[in-house]
C-alpha positions as a Markdown table, in Angstrom:
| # | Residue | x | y | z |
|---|---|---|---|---|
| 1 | Unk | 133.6 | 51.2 | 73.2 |
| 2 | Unk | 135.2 | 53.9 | 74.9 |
| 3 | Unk | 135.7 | 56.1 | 71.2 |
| 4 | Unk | 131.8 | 55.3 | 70.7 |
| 5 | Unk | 131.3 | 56.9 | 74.7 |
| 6 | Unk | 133.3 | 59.7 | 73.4 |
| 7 | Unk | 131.7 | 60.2 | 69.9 |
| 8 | Unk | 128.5 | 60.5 | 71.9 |
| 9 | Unk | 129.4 | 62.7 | 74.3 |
| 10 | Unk | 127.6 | 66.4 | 74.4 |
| 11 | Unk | 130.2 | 69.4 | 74.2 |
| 12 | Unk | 130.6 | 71.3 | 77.1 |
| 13 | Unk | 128.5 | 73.9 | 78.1 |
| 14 | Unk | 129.6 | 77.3 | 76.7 |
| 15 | Unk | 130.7 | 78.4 | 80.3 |
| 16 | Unk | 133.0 | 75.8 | 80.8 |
| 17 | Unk | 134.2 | 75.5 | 77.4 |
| 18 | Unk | 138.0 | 76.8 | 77.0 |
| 19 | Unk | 138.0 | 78.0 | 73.2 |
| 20 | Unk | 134.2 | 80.0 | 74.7 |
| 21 | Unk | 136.2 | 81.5 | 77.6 |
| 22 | Unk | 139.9 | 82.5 | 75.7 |
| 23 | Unk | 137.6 | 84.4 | 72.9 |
| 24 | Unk | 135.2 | 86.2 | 76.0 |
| 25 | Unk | 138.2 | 86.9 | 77.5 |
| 26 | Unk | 139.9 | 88.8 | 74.2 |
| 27 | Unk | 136.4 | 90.2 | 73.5 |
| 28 | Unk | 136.4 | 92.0 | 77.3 |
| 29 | Unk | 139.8 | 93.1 | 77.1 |
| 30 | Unk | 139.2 | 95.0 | 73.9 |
| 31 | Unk | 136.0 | 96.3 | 74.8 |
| 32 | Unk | 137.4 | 98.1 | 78.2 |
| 33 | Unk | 140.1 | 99.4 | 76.0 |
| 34 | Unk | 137.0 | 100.5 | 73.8 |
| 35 | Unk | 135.6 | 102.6 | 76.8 |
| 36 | Unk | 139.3 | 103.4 | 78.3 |
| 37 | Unk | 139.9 | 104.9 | 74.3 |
| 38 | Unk | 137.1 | 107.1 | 73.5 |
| 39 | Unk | 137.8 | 108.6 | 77.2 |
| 40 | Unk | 140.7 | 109.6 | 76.5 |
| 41 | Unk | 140.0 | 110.6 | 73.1 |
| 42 | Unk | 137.4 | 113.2 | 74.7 |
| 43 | Unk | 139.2 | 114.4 | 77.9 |
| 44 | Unk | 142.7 | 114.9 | 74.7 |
| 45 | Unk | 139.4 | 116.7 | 72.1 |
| 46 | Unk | 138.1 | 119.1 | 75.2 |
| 47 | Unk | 142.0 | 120.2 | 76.5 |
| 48 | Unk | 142.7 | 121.0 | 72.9 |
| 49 | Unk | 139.8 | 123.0 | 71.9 |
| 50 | Unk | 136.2 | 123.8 | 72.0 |
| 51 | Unk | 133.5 | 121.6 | 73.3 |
| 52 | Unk | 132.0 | 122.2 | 70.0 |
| 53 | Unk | 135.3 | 120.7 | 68.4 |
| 54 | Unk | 135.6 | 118.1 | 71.1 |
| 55 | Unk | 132.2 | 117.0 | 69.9 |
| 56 | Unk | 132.8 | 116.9 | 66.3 |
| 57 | Unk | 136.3 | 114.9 | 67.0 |
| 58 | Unk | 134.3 | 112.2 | 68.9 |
| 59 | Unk | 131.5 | 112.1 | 65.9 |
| 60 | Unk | 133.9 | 111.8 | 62.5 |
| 61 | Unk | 134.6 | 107.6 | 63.7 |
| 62 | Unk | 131.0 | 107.1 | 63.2 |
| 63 | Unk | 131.3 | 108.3 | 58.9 |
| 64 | Unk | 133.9 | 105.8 | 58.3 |
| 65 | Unk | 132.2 | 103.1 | 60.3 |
| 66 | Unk | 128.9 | 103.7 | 58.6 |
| 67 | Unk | 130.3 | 103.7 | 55.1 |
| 68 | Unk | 132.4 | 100.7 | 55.3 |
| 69 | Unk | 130.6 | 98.2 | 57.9 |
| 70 | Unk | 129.1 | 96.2 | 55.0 |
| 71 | Unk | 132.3 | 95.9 | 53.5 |
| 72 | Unk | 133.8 | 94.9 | 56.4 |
| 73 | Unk | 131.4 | 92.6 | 56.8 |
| 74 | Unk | 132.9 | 90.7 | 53.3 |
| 75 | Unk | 136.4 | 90.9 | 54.1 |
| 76 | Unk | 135.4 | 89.3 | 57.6 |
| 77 | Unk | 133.8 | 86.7 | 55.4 |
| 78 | Unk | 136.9 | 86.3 | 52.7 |
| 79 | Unk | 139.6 | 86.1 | 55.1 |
| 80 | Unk | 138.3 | 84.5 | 58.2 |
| 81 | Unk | 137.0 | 86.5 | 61.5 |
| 82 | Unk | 139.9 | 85.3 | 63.6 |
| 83 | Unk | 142.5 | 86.8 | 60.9 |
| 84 | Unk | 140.4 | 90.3 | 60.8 |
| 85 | Unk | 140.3 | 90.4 | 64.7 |
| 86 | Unk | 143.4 | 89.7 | 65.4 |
| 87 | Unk | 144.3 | 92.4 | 62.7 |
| 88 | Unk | 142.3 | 94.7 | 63.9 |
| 89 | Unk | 142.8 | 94.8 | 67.5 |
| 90 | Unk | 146.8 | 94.6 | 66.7 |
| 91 | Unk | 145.6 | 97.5 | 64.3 |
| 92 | Unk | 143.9 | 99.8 | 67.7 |
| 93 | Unk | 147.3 | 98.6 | 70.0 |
| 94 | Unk | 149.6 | 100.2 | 67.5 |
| 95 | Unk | 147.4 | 103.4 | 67.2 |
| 96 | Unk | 147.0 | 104.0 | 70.6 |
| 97 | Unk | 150.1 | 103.5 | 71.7 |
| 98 | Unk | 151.3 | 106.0 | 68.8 |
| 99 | Unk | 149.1 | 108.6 | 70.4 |
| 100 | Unk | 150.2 | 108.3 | 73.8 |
| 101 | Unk | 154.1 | 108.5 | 72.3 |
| 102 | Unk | 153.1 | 111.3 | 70.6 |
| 103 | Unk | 150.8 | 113.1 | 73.7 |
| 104 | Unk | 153.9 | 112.6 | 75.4 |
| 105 | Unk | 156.4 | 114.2 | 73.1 |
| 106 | Unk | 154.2 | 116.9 | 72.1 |
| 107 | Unk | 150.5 | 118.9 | 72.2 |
| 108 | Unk | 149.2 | 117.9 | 69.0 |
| 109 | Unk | 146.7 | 119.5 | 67.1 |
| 110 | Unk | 142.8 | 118.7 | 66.8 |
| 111 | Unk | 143.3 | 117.7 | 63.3 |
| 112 | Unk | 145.4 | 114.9 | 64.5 |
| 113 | Unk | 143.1 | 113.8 | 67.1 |
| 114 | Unk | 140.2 | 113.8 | 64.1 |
| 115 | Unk | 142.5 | 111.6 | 62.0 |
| 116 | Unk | 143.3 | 109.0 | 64.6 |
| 117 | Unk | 139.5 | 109.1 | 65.4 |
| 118 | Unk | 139.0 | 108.1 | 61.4 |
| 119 | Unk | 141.0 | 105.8 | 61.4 |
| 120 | Unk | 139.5 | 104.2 | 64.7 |
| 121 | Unk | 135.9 | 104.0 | 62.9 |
| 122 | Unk | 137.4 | 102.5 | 59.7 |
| 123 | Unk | 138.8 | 99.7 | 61.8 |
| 124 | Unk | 135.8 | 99.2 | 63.9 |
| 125 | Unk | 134.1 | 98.6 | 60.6 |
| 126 | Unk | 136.2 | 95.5 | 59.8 |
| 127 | Unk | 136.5 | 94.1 | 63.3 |
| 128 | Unk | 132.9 | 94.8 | 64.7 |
| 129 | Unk | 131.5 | 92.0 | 61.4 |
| 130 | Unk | 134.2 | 89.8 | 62.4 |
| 131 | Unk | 133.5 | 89.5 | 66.1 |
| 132 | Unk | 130.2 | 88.8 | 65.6 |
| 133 | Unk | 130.8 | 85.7 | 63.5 |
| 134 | Unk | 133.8 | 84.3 | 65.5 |
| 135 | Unk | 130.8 | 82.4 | 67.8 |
| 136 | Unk | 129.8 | 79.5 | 65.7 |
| 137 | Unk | 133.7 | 78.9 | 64.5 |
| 138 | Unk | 134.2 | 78.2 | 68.9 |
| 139 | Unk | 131.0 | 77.0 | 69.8 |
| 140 | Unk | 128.1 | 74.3 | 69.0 |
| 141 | Unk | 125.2 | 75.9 | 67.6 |
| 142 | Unk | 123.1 | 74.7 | 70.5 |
| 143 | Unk | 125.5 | 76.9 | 72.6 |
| 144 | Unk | 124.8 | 79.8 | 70.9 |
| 145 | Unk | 122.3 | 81.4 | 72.4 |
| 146 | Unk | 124.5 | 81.2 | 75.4 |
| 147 | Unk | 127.4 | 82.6 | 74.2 |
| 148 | Unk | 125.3 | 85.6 | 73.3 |
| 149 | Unk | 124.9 | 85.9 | 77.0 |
| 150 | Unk | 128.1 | 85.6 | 77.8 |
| 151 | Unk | 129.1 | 88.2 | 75.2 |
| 152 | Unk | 126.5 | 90.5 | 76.7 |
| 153 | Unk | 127.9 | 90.3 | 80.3 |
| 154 | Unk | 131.5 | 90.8 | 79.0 |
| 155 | Unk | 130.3 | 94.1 | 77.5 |
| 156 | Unk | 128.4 | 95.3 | 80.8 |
| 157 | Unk | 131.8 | 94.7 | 82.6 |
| 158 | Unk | 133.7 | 96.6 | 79.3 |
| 159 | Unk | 131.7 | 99.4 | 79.9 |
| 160 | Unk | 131.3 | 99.5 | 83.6 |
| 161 | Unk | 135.0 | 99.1 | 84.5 |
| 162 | Unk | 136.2 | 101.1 | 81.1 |
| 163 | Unk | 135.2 | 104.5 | 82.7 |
| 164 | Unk | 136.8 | 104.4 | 86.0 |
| 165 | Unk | 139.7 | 103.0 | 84.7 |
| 166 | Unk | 140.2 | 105.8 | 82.1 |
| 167 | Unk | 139.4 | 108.2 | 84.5 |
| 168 | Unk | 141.9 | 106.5 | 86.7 |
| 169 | Unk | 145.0 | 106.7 | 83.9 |
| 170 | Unk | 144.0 | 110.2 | 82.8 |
| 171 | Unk | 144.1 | 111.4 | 86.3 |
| 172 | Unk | 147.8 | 109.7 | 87.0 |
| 173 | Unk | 149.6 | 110.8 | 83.3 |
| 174 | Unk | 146.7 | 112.5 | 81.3 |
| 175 | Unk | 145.3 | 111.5 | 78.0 |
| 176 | Unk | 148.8 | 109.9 | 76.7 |
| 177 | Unk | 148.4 | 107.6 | 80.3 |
| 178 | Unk | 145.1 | 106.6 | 79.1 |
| 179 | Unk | 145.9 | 105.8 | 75.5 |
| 180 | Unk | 148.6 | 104.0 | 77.0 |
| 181 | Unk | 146.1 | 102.0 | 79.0 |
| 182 | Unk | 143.6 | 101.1 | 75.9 |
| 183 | Unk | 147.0 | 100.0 | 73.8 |
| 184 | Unk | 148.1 | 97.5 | 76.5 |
| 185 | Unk | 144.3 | 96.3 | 76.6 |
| 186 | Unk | 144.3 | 96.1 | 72.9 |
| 187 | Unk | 147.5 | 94.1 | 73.1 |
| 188 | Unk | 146.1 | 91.6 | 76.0 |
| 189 | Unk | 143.3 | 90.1 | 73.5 |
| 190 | Unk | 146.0 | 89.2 | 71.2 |
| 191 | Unk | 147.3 | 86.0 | 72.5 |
| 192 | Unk | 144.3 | 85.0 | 73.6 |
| 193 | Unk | 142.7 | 85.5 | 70.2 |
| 194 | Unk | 145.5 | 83.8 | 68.4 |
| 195 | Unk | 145.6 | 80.5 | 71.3 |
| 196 | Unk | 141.5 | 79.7 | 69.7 |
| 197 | Unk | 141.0 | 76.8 | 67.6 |
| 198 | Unk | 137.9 | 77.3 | 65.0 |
| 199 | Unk | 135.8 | 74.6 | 64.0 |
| 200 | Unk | 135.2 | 73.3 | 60.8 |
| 201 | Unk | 132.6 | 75.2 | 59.4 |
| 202 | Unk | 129.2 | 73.0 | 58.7 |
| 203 | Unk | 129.0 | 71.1 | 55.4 |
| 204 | Unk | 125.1 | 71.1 | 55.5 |
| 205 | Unk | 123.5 | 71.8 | 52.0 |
| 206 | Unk | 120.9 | 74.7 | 52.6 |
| 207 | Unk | 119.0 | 76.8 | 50.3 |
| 208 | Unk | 119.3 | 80.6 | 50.7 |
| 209 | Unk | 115.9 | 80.2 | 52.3 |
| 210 | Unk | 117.5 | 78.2 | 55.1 |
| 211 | Unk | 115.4 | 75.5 | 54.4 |
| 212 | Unk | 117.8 | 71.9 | 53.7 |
| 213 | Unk | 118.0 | 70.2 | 50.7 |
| 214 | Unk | 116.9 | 66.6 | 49.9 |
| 215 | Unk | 119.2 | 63.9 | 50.6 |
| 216 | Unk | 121.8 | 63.7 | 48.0 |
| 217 | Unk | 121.2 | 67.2 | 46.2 |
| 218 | Unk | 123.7 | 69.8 | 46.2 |
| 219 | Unk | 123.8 | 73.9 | 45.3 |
| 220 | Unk | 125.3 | 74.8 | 42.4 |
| 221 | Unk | 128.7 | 76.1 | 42.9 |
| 222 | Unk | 128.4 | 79.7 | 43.7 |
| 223 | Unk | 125.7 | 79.4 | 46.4 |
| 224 | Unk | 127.0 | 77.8 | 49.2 |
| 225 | Unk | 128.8 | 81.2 | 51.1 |
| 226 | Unk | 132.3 | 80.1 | 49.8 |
| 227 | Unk | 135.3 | 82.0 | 49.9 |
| 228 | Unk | 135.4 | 84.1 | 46.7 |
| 229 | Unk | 138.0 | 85.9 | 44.4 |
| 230 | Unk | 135.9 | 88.0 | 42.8 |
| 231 | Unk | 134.6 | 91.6 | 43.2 |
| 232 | Unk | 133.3 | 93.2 | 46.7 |
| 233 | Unk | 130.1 | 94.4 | 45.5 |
| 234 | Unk | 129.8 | 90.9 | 44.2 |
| 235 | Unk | 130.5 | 89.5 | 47.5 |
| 236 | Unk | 127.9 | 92.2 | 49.4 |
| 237 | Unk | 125.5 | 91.6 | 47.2 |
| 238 | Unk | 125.5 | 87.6 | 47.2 |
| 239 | Unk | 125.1 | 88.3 | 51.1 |
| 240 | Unk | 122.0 | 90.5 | 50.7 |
| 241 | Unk | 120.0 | 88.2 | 48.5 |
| 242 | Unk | 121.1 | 85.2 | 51.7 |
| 243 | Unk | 119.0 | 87.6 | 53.6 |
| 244 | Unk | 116.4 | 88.1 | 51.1 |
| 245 | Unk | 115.5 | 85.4 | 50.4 |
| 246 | Unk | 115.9 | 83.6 | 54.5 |
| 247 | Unk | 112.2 | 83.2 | 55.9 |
| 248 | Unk | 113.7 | 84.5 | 59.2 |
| 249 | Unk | 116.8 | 86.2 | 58.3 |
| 250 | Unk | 115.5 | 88.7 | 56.4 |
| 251 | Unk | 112.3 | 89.7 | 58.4 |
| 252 | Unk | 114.8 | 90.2 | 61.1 |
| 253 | Unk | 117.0 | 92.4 | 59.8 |
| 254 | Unk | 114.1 | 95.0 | 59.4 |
| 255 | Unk | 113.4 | 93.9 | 63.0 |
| 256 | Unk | 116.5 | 95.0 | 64.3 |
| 257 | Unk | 117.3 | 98.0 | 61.8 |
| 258 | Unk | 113.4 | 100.0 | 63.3 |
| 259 | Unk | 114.1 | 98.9 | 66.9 |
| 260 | Unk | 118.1 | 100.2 | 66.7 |
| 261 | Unk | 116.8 | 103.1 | 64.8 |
| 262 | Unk | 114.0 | 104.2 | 67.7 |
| 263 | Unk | 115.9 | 103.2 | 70.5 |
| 264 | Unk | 119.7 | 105.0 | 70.1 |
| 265 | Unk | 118.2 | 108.4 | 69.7 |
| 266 | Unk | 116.2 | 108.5 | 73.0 |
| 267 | Unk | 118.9 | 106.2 | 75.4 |
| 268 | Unk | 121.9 | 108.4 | 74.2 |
| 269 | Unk | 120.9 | 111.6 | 73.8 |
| 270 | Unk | 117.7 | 111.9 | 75.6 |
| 271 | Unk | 118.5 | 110.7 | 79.0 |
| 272 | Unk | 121.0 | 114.0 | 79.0 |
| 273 | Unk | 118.3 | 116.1 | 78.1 |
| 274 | Unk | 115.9 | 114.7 | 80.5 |
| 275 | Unk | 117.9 | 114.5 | 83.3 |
| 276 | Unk | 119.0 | 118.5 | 82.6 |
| 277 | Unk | 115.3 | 119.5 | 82.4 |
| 278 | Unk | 114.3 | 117.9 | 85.1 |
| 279 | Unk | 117.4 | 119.1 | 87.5 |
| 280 | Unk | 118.8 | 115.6 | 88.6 |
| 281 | Unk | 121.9 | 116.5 | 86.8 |
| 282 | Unk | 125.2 | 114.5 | 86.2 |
| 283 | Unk | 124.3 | 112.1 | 89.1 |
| 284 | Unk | 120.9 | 111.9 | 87.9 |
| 285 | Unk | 122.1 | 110.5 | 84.0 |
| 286 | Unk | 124.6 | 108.1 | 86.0 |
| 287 | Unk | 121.9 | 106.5 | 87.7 |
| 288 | Unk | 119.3 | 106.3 | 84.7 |
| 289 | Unk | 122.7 | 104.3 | 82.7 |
| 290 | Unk | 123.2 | 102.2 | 86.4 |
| 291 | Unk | 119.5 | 101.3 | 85.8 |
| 292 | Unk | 119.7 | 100.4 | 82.2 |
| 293 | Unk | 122.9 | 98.6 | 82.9 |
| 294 | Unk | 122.2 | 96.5 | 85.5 |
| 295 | Unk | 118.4 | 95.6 | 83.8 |
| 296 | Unk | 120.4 | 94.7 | 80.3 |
| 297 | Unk | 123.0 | 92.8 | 82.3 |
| 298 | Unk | 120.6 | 91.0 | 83.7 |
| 299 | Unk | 119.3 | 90.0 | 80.6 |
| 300 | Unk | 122.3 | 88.7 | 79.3 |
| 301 | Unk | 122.9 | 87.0 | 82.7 |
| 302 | Unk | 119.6 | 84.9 | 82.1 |
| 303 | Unk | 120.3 | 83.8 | 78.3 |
| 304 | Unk | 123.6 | 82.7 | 79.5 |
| 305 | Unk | 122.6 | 81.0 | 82.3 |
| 306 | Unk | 119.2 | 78.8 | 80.5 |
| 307 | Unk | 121.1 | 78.7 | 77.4 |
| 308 | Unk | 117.9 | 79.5 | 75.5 |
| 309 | Unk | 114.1 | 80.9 | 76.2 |
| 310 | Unk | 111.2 | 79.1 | 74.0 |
| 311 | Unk | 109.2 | 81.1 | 71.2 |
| 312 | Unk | 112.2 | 82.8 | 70.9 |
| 313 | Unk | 110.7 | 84.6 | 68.2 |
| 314 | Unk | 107.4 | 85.2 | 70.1 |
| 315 | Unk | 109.2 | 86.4 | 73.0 |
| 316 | Unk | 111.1 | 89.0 | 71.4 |
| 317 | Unk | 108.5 | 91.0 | 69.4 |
| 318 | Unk | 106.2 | 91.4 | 73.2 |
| 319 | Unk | 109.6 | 92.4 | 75.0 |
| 320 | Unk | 110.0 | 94.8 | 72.0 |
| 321 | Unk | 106.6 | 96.2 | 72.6 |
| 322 | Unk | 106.7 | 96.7 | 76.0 |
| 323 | Unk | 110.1 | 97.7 | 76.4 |
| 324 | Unk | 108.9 | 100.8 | 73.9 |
| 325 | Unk | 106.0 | 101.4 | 76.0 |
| 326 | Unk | 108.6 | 101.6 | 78.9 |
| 327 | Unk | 110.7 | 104.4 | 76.4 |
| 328 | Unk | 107.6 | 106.3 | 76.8 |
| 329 | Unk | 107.2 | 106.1 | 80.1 |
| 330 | Unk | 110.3 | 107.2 | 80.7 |
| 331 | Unk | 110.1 | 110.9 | 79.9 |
| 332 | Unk | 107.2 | 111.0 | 81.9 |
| 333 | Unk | 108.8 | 109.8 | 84.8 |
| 334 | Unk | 108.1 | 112.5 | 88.2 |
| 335 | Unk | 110.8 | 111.5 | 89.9 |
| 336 | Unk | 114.4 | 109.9 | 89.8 |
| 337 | Unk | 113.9 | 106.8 | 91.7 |
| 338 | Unk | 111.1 | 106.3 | 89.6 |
| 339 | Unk | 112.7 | 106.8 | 86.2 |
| 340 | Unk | 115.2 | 104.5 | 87.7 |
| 341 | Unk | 113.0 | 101.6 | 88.3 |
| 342 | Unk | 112.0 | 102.3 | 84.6 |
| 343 | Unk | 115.5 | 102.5 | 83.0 |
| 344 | Unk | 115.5 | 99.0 | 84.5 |
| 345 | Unk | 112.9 | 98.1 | 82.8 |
| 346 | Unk | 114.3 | 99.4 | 79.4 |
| 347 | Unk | 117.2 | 98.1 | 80.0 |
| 348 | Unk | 115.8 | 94.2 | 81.0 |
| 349 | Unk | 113.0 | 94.3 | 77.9 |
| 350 | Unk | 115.6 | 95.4 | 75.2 |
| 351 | Unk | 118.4 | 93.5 | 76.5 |
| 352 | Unk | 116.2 | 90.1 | 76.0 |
| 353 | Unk | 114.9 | 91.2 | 72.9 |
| 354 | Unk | 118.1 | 92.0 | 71.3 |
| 355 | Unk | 120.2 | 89.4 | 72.6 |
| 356 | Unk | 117.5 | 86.9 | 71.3 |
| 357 | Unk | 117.6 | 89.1 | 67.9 |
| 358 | Unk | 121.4 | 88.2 | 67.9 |
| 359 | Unk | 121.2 | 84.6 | 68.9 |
| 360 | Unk | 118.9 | 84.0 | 66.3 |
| 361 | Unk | 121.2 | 85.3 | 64.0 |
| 362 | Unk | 124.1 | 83.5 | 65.2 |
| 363 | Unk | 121.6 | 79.8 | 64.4 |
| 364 | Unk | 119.9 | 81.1 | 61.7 |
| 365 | Unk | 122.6 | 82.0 | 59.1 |
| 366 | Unk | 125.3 | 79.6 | 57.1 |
| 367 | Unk | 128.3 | 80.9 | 58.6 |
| 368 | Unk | 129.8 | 81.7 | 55.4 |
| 369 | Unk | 127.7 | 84.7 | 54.8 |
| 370 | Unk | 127.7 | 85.6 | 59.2 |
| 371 | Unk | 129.9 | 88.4 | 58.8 |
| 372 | Unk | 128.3 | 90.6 | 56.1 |
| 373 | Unk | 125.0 | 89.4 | 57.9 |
| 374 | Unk | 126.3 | 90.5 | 61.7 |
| 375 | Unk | 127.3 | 94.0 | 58.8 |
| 376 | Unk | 123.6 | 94.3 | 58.4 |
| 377 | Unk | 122.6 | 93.6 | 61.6 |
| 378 | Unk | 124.6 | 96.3 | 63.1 |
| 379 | Unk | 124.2 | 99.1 | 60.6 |
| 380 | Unk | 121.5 | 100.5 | 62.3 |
| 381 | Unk | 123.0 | 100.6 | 65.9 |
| 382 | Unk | 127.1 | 101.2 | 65.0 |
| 383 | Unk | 126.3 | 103.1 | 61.4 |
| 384 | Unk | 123.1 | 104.7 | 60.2 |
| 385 | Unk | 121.6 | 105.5 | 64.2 |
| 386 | Unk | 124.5 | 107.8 | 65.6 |
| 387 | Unk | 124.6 | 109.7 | 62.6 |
| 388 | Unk | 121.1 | 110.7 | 63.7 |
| 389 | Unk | 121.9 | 111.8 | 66.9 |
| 390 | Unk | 121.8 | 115.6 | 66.1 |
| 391 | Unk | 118.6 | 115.5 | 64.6 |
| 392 | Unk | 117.4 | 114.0 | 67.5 |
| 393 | Unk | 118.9 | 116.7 | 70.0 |
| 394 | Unk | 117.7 | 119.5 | 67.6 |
| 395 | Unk | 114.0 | 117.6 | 67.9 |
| 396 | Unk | 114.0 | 117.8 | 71.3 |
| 397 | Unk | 114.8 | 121.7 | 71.4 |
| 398 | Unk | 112.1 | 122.3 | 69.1 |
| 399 | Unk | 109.4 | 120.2 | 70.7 |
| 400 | Unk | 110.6 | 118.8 | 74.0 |
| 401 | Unk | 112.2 | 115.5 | 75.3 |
| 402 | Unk | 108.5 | 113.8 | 75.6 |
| 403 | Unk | 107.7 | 113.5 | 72.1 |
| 404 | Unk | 110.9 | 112.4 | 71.0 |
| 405 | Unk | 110.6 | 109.4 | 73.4 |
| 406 | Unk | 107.4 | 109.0 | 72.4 |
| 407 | Unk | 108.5 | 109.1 | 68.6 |
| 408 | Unk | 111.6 | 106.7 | 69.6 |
| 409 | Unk | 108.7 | 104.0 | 71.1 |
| 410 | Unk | 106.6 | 104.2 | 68.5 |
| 411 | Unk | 109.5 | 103.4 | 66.0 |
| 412 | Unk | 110.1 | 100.4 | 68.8 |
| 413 | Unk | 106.7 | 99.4 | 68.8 |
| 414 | Unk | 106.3 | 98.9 | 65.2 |
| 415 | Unk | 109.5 | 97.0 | 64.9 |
| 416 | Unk | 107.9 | 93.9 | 67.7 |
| 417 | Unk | 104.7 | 94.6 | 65.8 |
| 418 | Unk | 106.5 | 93.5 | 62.5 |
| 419 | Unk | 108.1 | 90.5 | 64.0 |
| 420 | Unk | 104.9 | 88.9 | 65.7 |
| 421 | Unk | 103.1 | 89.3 | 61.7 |
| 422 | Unk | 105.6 | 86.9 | 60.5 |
| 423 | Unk | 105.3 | 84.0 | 60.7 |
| 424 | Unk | 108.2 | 82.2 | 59.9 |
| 425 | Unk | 109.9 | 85.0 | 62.6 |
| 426 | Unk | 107.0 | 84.9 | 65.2 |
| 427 | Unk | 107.3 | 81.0 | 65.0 |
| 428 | Unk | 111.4 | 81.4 | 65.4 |
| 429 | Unk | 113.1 | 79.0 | 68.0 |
| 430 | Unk | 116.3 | 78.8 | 69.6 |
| 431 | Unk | 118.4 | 75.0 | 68.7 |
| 432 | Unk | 118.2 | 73.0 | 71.9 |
């Protein structure tokens, strides 16, 4: 009786789940060395030359990272997500750590700094796939949504305490202090990562559609998301016709792709420019990110505390909508507690929309294709979006930060609109 009590028994909540906690704990520790990294990187770029070089140094990681995220996405799929993680991250350790012995020894050149950064965004592209389909190998799919949450927290507290404490190491030893810093960081997720236990992956026959099979039928062999020996391409494009042909999967992925693509531009390099025209200055941009912050960790605070929201897919095409009508607003804002209050907006609307657009993911797709379909779902945000970052500074010299907010909302807009005129992604729900 007491193996049929534990049979029964529901898995622990995602919180309070050991395997949940060891992999948020790895995940925070590389993304503070993450933040602690591309400070030192800049503050090592601006004492070395130009700020014009300093800029281009901090840009090259994003070529490599858009080139090669898809692929990363099928290695992450071949080998396992744990294997490319812990690779990777062992990968960043021995890099940085390289820089700060060399920073020590000597003053090496920009070209140096540019090669490191290359390699940097060719590694991201293999671990960035792979973190995002660790989840459902550590947690039970109705604890998903959840871990999302949890994931979104442990990157608010990356990025909050990432600056100070590369600001921290660079003021005590300089860049090589800092580099330092993000190595031992690097090297703290490793234990962690390699003390998880995965689960078995589902044996559930599904079409590509998502939709199951009848009793008793099975896919031919082939179609399932197994491991395969055969060509990349082959493998990236078996993963593009899963989303294809997925009533939800696919429909999302243009979701994501117009909402990443109208809201990077704007939050990253239009906040500078509005805060500089309108004289709030350095403090003024550190508040408007505060704001975002704290509403997008708040977001990811309330999916990790209810564990799901209903008419998930409902609920993220309106939050979509208005949190692009809150973009607008933005640039118009008179004041800067008032563009405050708004970034907090921003920040609340698009952190429940996205982190429902990735907890869908997460239950929505066999886990055999999730890490060339988390490649998808963050090309737009990690690969195609900062490349476009220049055009959307030069837009706003020629015409002024208000219509390219308003441009970056519309782009927003139409990407909620899209979602609520599907059906199968308007009628979306999160597992219970």
């Amino acid at each position: 009786m007491s193996a049929a009590v534990l049979a029964a028994a529901p898995p622990r909540p995602a919180h309070r789940d050991p395997q949940v906690l060891r992999w948020l704990g790895a995940y925070t520790a590389s993304t503070v060395g993450d933040s602690v990294y591309y400070l030192a990187l800049s503050w090592a770029a601006v004492s070395s030359g130009s700020p014009a070089q300093a800029g281009l140094v901090m840009a090259v990681s994003a070529v490599p990272r858009a080139l090669l995220l898809l692929f990363g996405g099928v290695i992450a799929d071949r080998l396992g997500p744990r294997r490319v993680v812990l690779a990777s991250d062992t990968a960043r350790c021995l890099m940085t750590l390289g820089l700060a012995a060399v920073l020590l020894a000597t003053s090496p050149g920009l070209w140096l700094l540019a090669a490191a950064a290359l390699v940097f965004g060719a590694v991201d592209a293999v671990f960035l796939p792979a973190v995002g389909a660790l989840p459902p190998r550590i947690a039970a799919r109705d604890q998903l949504a959840r871990v999302q949450g949890l994931r979104g927290l442990a990157y608010r507290m990356g990025s909050v305490l990432g600056a100070p404490l590369g600001g921290l190491a660079v003021a005590t030893g300089g860049p090589a202090s800092a580099f330092g810093a993000a190595g031992a960081l690097f090297a703290l997720s490793l234990p962690l990562l390699c003390a998880l236990r995965l689960r078995q992956l589902p044996t559930e026959e599904k079409l590509p559609t998502g939709e199951k099979l009848p009793t008793g039928e099975k896919l031919p062999a082939g179609e399932k998301g197994e491991k395969a020996d055969g060509p990349v391409l082959r493998d990236l494009a078996d993963g593009l016709r899963h989303l294809r042909g997925h009533r939800v999967l696919g429909p999302l992925m243009i979701t994501i792709l117009l909402a990443d693509l109208g809201f990077v531009g704007p939050l990253n390099v239009g906040l500078a420019l509005l805060a500089e025209q309108r004289g709030w200055g350095a403090p003024g941009i550190g508040w408007l990110l505060a704001g975002f912050g704290a509403g997008a960790g708040a977001a990811s605070l309330l999916l990790a505390v209810r564990g799901r929201l209903p008419r998930a897919g409902t609920t993220l095409g309106w939050t979509m909508i208005l949190g692009a009508a809150a973009v607008a607003a933005l640039a118009f804002a008179p004041r800067l507690p008032v563009a405050v209050a708004v970034a907090v907006a921003v920040g609340l609307l698009a952190g429940v929309s996205g982190a429902l657009c990735h907890a869908l993911v997460q239950t929505e797709c066999d886990p055999a294709y999730l890490g060339r379909v988390s490649a998808v779902s963050s090309l737009g945000s990690l690969g195609l979006a900062p490349l476009g970052m220049p055009l959307t500074g030069a837009a706003a010299g020629l015409w002024g930060t208000g219509p390219v907010f308003v441009a970056g909302a519309a782009v927003c807009a139409l990407s909620g609109a899209f979602a609520l005129t599907v059906p199968s992604l308007r009628r979306a729900e999160l597992p219970r």
